[in-house]
PDB file of N, CA, C and O in Angstrom, chain B, residues numbered from 101:
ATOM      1  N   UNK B 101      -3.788   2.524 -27.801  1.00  0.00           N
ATOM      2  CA  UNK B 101      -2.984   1.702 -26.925  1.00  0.00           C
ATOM      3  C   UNK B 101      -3.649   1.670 -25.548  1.00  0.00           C
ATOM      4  O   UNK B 101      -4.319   2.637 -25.186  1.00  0.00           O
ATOM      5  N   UNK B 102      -3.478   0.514 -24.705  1.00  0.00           N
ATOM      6  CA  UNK B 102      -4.415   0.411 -23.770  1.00  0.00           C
ATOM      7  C   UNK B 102      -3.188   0.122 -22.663  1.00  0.00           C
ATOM      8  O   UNK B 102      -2.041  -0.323 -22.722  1.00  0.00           O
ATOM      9  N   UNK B 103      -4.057   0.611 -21.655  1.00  0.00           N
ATOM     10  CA  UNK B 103      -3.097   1.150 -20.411  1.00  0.00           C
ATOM     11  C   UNK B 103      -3.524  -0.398 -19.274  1.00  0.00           C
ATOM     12  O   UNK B 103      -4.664  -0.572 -18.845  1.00  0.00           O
ATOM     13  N   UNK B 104      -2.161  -1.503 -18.922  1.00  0.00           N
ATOM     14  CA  UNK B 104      -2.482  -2.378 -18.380  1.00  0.00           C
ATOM     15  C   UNK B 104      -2.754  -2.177 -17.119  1.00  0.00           C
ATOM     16  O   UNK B 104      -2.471  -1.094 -16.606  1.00  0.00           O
ATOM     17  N   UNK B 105      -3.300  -3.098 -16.461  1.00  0.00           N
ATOM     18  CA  UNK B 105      -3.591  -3.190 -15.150  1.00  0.00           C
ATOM     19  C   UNK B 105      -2.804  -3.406 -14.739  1.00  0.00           C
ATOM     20  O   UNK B 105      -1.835  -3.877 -15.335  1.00  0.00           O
ATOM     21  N   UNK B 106      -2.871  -3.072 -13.079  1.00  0.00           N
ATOM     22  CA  UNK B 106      -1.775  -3.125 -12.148  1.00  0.00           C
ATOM     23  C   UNK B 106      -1.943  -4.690 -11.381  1.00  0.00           C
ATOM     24  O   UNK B 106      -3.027  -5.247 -11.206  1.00  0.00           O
ATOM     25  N   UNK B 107      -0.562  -5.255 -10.964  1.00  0.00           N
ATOM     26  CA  UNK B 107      -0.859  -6.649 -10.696  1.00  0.00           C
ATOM     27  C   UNK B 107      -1.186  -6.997  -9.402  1.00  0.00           C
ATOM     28  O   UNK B 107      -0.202  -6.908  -8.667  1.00  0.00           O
ATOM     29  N   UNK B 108      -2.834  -7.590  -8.479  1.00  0.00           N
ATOM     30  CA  UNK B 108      -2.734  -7.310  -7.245  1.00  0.00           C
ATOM     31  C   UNK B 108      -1.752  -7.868  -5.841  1.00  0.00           C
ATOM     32  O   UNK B 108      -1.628  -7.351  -4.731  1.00  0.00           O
ATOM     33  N   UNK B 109      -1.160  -9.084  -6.395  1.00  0.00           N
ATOM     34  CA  UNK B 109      -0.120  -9.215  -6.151  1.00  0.00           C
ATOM     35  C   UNK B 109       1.204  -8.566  -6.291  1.00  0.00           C
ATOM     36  O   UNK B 109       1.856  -8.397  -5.261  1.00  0.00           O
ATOM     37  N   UNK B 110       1.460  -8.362  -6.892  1.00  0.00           N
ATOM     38  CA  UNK B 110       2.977  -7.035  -6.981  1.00  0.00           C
ATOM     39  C   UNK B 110       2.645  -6.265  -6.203  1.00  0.00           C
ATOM     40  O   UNK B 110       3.494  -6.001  -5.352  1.00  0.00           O
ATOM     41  N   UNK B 111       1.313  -5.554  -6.105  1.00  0.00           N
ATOM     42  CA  UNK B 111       0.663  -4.211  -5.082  1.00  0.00           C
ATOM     43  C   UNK B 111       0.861  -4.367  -3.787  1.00  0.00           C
ATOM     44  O   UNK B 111       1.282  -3.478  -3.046  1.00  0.00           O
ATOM     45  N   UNK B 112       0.465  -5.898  -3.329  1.00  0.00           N
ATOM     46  CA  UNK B 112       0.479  -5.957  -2.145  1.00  0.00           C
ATOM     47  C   UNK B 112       2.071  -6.733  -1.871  1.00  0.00           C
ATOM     48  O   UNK B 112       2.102  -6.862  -0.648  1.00  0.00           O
ATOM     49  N   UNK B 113       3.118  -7.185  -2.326  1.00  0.00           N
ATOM     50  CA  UNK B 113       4.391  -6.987  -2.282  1.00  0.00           C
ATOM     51  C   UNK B 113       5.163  -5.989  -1.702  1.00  0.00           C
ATOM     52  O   UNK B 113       5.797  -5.962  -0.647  1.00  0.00           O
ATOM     53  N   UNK B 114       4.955  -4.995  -2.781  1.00  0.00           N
ATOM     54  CA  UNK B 114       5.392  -3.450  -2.697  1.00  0.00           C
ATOM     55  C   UNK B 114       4.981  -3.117  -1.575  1.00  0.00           C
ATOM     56  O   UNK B 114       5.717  -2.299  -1.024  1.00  0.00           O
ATOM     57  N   UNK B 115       4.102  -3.420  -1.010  1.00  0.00           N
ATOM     58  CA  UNK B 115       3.535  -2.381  -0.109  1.00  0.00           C
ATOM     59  C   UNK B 115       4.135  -2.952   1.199  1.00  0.00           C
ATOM     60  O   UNK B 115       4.641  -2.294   2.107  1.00  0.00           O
ATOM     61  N   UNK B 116       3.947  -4.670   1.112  1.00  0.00           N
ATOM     62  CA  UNK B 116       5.365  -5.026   2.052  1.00  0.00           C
ATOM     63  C   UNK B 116       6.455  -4.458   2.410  1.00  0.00           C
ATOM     64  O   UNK B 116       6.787  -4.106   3.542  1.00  0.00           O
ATOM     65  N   UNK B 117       7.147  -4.347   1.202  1.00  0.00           N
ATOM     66  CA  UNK B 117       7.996  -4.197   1.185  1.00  0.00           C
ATOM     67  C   UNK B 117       8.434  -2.278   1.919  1.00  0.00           C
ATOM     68  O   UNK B 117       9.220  -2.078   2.845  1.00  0.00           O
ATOM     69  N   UNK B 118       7.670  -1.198   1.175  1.00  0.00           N
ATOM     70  CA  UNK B 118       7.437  -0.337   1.600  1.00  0.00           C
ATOM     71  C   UNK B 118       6.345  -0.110   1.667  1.00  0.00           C
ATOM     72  O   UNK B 118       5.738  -0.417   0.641  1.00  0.00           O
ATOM     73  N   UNK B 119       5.474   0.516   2.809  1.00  0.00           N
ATOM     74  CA  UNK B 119       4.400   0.805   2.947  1.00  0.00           C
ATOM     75  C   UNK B 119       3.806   2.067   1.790  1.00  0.00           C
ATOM     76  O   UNK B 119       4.723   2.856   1.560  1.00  0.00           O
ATOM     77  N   UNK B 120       2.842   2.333   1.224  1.00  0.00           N
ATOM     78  CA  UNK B 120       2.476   3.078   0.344  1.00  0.00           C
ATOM     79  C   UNK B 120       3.404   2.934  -1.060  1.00  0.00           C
ATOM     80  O   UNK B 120       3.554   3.887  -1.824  1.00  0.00           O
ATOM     81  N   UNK B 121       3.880   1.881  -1.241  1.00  0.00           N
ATOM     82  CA  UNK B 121       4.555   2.244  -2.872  1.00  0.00           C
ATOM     83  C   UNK B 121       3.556   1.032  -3.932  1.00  0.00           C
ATOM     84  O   UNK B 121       3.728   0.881  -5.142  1.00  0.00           O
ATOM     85  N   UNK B 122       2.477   0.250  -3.031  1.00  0.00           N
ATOM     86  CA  UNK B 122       1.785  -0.476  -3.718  1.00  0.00           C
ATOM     87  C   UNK B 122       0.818   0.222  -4.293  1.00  0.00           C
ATOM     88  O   UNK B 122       0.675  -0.002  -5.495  1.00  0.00           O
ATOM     89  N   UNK B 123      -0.023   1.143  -3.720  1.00  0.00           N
ATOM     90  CA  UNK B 123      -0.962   1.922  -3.735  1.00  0.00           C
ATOM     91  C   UNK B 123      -0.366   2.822  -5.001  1.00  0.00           C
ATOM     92  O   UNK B 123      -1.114   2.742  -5.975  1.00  0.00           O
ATOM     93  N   UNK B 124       0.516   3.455  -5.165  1.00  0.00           N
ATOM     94  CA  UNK B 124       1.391   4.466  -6.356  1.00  0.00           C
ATOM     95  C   UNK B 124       1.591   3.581  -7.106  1.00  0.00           C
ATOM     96  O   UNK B 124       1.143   3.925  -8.199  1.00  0.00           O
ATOM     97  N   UNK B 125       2.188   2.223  -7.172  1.00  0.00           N
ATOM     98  CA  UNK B 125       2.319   1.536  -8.493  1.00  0.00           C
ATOM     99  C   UNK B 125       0.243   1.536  -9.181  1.00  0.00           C
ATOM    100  O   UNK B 125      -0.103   1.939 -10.291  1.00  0.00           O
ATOM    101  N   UNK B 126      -0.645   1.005  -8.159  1.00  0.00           N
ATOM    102  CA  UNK B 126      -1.714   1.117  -8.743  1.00  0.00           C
ATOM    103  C   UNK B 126      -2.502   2.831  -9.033  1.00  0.00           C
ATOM    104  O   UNK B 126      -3.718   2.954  -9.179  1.00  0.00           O
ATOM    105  N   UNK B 127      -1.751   3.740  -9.062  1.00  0.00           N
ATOM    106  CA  UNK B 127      -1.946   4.763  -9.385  1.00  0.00           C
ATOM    107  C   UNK B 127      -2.575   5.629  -8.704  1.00  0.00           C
ATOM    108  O   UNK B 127      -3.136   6.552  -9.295  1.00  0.00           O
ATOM    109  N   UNK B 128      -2.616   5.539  -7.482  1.00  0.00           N
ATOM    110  CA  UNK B 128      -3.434   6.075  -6.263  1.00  0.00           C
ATOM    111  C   UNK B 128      -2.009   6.848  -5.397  1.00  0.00           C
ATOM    112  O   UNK B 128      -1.530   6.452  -4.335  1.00  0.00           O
ATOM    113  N   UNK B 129      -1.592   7.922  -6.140  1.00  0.00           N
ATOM    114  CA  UNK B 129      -0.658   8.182  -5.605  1.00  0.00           C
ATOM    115  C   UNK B 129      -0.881   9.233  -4.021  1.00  0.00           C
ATOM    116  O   UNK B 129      -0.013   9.107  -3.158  1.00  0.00           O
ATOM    117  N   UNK B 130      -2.142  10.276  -3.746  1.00  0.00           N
ATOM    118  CA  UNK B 130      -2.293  10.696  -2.466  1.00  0.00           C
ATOM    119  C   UNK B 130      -2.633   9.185  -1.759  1.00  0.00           C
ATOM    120  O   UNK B 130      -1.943   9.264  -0.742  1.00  0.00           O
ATOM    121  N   UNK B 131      -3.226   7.999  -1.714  1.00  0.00           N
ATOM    122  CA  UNK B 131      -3.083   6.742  -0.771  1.00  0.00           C
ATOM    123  C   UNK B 131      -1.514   6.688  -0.791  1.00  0.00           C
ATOM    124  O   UNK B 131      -1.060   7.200   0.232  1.00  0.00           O
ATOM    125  N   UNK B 132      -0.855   6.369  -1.379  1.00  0.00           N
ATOM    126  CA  UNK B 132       0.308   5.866  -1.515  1.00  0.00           C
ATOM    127  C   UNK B 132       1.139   6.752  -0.164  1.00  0.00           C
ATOM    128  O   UNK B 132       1.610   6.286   0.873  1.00  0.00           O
ATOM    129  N   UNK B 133       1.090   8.262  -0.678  1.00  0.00           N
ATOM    130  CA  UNK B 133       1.920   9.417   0.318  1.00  0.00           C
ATOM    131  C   UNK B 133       1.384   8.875   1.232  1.00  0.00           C
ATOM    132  O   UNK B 133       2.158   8.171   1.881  1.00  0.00           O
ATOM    133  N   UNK B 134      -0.126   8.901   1.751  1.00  0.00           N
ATOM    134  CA  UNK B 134      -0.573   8.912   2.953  1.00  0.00           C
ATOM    135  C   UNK B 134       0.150   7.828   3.796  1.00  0.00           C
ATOM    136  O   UNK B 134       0.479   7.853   4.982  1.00  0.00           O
ATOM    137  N   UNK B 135       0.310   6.832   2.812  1.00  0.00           N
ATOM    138  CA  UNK B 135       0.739   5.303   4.022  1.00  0.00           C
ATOM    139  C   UNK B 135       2.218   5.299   4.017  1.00  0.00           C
ATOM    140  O   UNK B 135       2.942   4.679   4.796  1.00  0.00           O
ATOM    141  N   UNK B 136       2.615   6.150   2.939  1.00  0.00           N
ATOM    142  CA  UNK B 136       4.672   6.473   3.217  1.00  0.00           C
ATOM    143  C   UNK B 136       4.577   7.546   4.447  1.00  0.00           C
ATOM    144  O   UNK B 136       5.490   7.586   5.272  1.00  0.00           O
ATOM    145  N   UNK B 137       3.838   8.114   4.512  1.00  0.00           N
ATOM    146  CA  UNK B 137       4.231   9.333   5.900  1.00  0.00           C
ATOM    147  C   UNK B 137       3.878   8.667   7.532  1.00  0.00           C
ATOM    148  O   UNK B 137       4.474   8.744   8.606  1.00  0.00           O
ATOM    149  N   UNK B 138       1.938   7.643   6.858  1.00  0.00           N
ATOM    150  CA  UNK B 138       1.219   7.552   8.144  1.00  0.00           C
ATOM    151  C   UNK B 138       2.123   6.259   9.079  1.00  0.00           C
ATOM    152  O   UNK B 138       2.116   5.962  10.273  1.00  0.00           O
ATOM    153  N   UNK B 139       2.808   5.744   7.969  1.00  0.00           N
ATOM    154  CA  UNK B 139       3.372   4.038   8.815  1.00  0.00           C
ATOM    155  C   UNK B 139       4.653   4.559   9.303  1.00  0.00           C
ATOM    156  O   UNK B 139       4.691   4.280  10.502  1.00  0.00           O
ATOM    157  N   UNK B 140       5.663   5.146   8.980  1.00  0.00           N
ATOM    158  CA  UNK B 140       7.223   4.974  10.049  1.00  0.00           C
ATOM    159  C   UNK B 140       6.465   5.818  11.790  1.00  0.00           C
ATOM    160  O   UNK B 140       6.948   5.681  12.914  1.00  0.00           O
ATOM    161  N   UNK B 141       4.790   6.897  11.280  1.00  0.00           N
ATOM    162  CA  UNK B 141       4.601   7.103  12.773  1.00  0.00           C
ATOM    163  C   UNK B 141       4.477   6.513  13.564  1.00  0.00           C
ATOM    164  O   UNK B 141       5.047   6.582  14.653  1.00  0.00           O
ATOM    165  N   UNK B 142       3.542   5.638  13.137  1.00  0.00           N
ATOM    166  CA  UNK B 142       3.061   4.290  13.842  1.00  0.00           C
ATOM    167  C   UNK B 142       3.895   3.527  14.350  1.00  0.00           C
ATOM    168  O   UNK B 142       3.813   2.990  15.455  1.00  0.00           O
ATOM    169  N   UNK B 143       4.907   3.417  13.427  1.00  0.00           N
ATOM    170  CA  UNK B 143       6.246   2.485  14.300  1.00  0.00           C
ATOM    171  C   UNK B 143       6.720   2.758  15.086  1.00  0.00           C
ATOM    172  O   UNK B 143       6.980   2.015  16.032  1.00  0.00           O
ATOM    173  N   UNK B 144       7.177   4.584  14.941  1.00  0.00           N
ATOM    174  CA  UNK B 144       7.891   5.250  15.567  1.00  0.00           C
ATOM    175  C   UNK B 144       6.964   5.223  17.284  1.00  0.00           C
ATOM    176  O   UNK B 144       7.259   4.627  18.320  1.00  0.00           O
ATOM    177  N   UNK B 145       5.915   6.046  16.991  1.00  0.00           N
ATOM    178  CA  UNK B 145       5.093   6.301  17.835  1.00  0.00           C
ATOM    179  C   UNK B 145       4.191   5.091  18.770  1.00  0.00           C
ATOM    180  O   UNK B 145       3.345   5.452  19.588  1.00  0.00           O
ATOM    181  N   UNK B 146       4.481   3.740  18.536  1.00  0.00           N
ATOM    182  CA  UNK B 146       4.163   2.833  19.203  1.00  0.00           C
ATOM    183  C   UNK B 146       4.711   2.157  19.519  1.00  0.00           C
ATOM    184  O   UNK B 146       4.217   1.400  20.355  1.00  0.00           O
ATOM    185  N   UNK B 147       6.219   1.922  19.056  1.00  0.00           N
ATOM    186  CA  UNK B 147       6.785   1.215  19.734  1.00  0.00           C
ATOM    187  C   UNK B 147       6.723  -0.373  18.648  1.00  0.00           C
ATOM    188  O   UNK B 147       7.115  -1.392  19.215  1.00  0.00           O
ATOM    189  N   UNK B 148       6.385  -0.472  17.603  1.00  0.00           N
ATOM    190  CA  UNK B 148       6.452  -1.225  16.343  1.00  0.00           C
ATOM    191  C   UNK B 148       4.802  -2.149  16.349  1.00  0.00           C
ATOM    192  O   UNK B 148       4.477  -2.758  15.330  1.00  0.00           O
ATOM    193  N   UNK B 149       4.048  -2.146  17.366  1.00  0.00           N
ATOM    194  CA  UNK B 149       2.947  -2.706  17.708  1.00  0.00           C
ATOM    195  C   UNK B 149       1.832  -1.694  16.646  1.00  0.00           C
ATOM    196  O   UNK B 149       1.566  -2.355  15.642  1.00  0.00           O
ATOM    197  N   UNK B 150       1.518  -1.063  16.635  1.00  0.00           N
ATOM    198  CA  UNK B 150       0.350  -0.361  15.571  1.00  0.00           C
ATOM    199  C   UNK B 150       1.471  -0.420  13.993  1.00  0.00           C
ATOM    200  O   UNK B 150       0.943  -0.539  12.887  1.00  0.00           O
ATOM    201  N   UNK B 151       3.312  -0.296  14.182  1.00  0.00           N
ATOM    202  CA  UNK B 151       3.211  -0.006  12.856  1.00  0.00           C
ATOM    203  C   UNK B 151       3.142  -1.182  12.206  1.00  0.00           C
ATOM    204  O   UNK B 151       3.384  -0.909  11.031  1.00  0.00           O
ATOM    205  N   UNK B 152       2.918  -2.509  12.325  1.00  0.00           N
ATOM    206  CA  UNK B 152       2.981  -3.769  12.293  1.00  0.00           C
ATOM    207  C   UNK B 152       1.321  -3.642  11.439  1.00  0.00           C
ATOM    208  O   UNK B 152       1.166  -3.871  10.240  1.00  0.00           O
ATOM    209  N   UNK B 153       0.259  -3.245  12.361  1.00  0.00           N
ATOM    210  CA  UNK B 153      -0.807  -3.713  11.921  1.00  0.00           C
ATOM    211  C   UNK B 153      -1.049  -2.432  10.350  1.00  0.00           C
ATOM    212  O   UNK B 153      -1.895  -2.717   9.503  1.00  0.00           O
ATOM    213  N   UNK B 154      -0.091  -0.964  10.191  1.00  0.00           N
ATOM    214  CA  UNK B 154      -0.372  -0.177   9.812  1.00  0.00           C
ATOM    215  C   UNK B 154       0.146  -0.555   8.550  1.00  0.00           C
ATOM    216  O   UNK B 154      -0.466  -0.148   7.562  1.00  0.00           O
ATOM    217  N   UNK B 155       1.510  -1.500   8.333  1.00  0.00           N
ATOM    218  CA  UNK B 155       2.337  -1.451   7.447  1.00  0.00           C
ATOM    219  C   UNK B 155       1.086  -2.940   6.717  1.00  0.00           C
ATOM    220  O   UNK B 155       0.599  -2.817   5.594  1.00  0.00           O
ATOM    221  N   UNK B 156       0.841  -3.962   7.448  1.00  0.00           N
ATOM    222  CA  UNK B 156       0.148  -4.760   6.669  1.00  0.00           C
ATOM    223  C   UNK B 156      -1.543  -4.220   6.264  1.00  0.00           C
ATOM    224  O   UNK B 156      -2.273  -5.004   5.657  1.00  0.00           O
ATOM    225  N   UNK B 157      -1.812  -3.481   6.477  1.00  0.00           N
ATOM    226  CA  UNK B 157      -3.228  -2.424   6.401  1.00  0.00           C
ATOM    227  C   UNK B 157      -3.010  -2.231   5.016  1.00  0.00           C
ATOM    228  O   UNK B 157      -3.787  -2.448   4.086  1.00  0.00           O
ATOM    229  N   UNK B 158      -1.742  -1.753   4.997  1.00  0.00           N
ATOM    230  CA  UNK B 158      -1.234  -1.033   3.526  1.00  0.00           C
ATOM    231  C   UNK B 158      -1.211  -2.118   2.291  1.00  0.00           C
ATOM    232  O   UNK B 158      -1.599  -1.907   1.142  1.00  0.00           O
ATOM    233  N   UNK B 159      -0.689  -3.265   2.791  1.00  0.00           N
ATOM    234  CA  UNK B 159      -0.712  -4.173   1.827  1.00  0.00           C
ATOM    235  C   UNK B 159      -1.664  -4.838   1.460  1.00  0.00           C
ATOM    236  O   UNK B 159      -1.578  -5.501   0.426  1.00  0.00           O
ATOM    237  N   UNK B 160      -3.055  -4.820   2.386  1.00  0.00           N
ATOM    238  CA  UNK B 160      -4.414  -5.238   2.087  1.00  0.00           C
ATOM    239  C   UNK B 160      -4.658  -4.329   1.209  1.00  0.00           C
ATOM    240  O   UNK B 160      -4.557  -4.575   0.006  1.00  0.00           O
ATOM    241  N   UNK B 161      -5.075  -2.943   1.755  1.00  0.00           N
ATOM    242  CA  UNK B 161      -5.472  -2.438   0.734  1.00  0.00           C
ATOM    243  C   UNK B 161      -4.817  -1.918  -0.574  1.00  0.00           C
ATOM    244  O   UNK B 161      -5.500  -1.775  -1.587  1.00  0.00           O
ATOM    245  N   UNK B 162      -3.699  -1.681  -0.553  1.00  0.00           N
ATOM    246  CA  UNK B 162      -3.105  -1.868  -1.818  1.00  0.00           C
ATOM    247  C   UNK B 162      -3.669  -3.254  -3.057  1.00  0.00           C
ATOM    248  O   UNK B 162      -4.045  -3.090  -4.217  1.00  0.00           O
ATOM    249  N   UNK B 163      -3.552  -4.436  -2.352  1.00  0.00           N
ATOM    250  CA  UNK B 163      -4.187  -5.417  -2.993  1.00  0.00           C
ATOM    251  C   UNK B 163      -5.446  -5.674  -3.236  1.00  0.00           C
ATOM    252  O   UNK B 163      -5.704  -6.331  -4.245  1.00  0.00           O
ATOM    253  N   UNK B 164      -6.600  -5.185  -2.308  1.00  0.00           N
ATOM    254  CA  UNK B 164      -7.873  -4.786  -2.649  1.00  0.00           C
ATOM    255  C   UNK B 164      -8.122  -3.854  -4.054  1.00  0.00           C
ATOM    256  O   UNK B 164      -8.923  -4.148  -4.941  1.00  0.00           O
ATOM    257  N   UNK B 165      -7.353  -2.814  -4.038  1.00  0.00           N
ATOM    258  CA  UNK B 165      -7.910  -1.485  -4.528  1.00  0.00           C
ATOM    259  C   UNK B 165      -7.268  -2.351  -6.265  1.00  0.00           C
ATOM    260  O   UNK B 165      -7.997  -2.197  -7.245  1.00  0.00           O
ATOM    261  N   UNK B 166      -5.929  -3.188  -6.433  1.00  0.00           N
ATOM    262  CA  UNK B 166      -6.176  -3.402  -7.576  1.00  0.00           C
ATOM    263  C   UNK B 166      -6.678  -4.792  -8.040  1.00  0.00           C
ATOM    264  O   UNK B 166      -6.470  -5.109  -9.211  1.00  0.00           O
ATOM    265  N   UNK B 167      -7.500  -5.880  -6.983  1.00  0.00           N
ATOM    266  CA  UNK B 167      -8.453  -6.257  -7.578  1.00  0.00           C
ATOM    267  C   UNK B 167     -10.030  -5.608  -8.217  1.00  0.00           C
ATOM    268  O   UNK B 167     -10.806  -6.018  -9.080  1.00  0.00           O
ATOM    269  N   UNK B 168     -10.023  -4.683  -7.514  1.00  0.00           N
ATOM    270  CA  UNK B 168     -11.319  -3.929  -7.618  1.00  0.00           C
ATOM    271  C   UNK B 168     -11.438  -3.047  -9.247  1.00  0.00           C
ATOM    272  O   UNK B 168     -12.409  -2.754  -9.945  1.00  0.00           O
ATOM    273  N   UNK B 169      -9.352  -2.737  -9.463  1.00  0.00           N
ATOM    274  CA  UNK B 169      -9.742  -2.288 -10.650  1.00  0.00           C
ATOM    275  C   UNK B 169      -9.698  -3.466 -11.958  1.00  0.00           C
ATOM    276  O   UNK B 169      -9.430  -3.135 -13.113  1.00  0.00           O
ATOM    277  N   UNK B 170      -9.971  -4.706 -11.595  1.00  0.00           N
ATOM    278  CA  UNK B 170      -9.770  -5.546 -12.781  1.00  0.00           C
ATOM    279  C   UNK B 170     -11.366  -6.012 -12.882  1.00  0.00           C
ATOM    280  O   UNK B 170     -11.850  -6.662 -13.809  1.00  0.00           O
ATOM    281  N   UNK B 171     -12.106  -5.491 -11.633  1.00  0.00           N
ATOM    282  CA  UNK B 171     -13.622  -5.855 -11.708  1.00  0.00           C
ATOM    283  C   UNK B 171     -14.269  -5.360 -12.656  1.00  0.00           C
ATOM    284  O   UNK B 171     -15.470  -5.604 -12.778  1.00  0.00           O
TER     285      UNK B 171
END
């Protein structure tokens, strides 16, 4: 039985939606923690200006990492 790919769209959704849960649906679960802990700082800690660029960071690469695995 073969284990499907993750969709890079849904990835980068999720990750919209919450930062790091795109990255864990594509199975990269230490990325995933990292961007659930590193983004409410950023928000917190800037004043919503870095967590803005931190939370969509997440959703690039979430969506990168599972085109890369359909390469």
């Amino acid at each position: 039985m073969s284990k499907s790919l993750p969709n890079p769209g849904v990835s980068a959704v999720l990750s919209l939606i919450i930062p790091g849960v795109g990255q864990i649906y594509n199975g990269a679960f230490l990325r995933g923690i990292f961007w659930l802990i590193i983004t409410p700082g950023f928000w917190i800690g800037s004043g919503g200006t870095l967590g803005w660029i931190c939370h969509l960071a997440s959703a690039y690469t979430a969506y990168r990492y599972a085109k890369k695995l359909h390469a």
